[in-house]
C-alpha angles and dihedrals in degrees: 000000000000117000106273090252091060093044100051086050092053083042095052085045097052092049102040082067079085085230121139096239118202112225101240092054089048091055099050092049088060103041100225128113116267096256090055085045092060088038090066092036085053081042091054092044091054091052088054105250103139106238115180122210116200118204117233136098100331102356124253130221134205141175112242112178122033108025098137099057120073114253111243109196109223124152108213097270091050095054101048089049087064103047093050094043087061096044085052098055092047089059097045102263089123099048086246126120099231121155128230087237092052085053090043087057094045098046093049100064089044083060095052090056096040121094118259082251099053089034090062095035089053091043096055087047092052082049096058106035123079126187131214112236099228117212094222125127110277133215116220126230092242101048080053096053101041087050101045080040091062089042089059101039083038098221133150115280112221111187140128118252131193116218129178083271100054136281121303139178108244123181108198142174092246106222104163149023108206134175117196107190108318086343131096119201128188109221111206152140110274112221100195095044094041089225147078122295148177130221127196097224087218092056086050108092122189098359112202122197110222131217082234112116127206144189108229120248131240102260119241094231136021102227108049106182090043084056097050094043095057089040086061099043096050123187094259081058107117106223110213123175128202142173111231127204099226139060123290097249089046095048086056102053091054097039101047097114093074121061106249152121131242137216123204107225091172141320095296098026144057146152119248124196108200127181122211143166094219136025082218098072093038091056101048088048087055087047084049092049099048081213111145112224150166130235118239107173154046108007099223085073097057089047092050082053093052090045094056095039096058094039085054093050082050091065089055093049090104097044 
């Protein structure tokens, strides 16, 4: 017997024929026994798609709404993870610059094909939810897909990229695509190095695909994004970790400017684990932000914090 997914596609296209189907028939088509056969039509029904039975020797069953639209098979979870992961990349959570209009259009024809059940239920979440914009760098939709295009047709990358040192021209064997937090990274053989490099995708500018083929390398590690990640966060890195009092999303937009992870403890709280090379810069950053929090670890960074402190209502003392 084929998995239930399989089964309710090959269902819906059966119905959406607009034929009355006799359930014998139906059941036939579809090579299952007739009690499996009204388990997926009472399936069908709780998802909202509007199957008719008609009463008579046998039974018959028809599809009697939405027969022209093609059935797209989301549970409610499912569906509500779409819709926010679109509204998410539309305001930056994703490190793509993806308009809200982008998302609108989108959304809309995922509507047209949802349930009237899902449709509301999606609706009322998108109602109720709002999302921060982040200020960090963002990556557009065509740097992404001239660049995922040259991985799968694996030809030569030629773009400019702008570096803490200055701008330069690199042609590289494109190998992944990673995204570390709200970065994306290309990860590729550097021709003109002769080694393995990374690349931020915000920091590429007009990205070329070449008519150079090439046989992929052996990567140099099996877990890409984990060895850029700890690359990153070198040894010499300070961990610090804080409660914030904001949500997570929010939390993200405001701290972008130091390297972290969040973890949501609740709408209006989360922990953030930050690595820096100084509790300078973090604290200024905190100063920057206006976020109350709480610190967590280590301790040295909550007594850098009472020492400032102190030293800054010194220098109120004569006001």
């Amino acid at each position: 017997m084929t998995e239930p997914r399989e089964r309710m596609l090959r269902l819906l296209s059966l119905l959406q024929t607009g034929r009355q189907w006799p359930a014998a028939d139906l059941a036939s088509a579809m090579e299952v026994p007739p009690r499996t056969l009204r388990r997926d039509i009472d399936h069908l029904r709780t998802l909202g798609y509007p199957v008719e039975s008609t009463r008579g020797p046998g039974g018959h069953y028809r599809l009697v709404a939405g027969a022209a639209l093609p059935p797209l098979m989301l549970e409610h979870d499912e569906a509500i993870a779409t819709v926010l992961g679109l509204r998410l990349a539309a305001a930056g959570g994703t490190g793509i610059d993806l308009t809200a209009e982008s998302a609108d259009r989108a959304a809309t024809k995922l509507r047209r094909v949802l349930p009237a059940a899902l449709r509301r239920r999606t609706d009322e979440m998108l109602a109720s939810v709002e999302f921060g914009g982040g200020e960090q760098p963002q990556v557009t939709p065509d740097v992404l897909n001239v660049l995922a295009a040259a991985i799968a047709a694996r030809r030569c990358l030629e773009f400019e990229y702008t570096a803490k040192d200055g701008p330069s021209s690199r042609t590289v064997e494109p190998m992944r695509l990673v995204q570390l937090g709200t970065r994306w990274y290309l990860y590729a053989w550097d021709l003109g190095r002769r080694d393995w490099r990374s690349f931020r995708l915000d920091r590429i500018t007009a990205p070329r695909t070449t008519e150079v083929a090439f046989e992929p390398r052996a990567l140099p590690v099996d877990d890409v994004a984990g060895h850029l990640q700890e690359r990153f966060h070198s040894p010499k890195s300070l961990r610090v970790t804080l409660t914030l009092q904001v949500g997570a999303g929010e939390a993200a937009a405001r701290l972008h400017r130091i390297d972290g992870t969040f973890e949501a403890l609740g709408d209006q709280s989360c922990r953030y684990v930050a690595y820096v090379d100084s509790f300078e810069w973090l604290a200024v950053v905190l100063v920057l932000t206006d976020i109350d929090f709480t610190v967590e670890e280590p301790a040295e960074f909550g007594e850098y914090l009472a020492r400032t402190g102190r030293r800054l209502l010194r220098g109120t003392a004569g006001s």
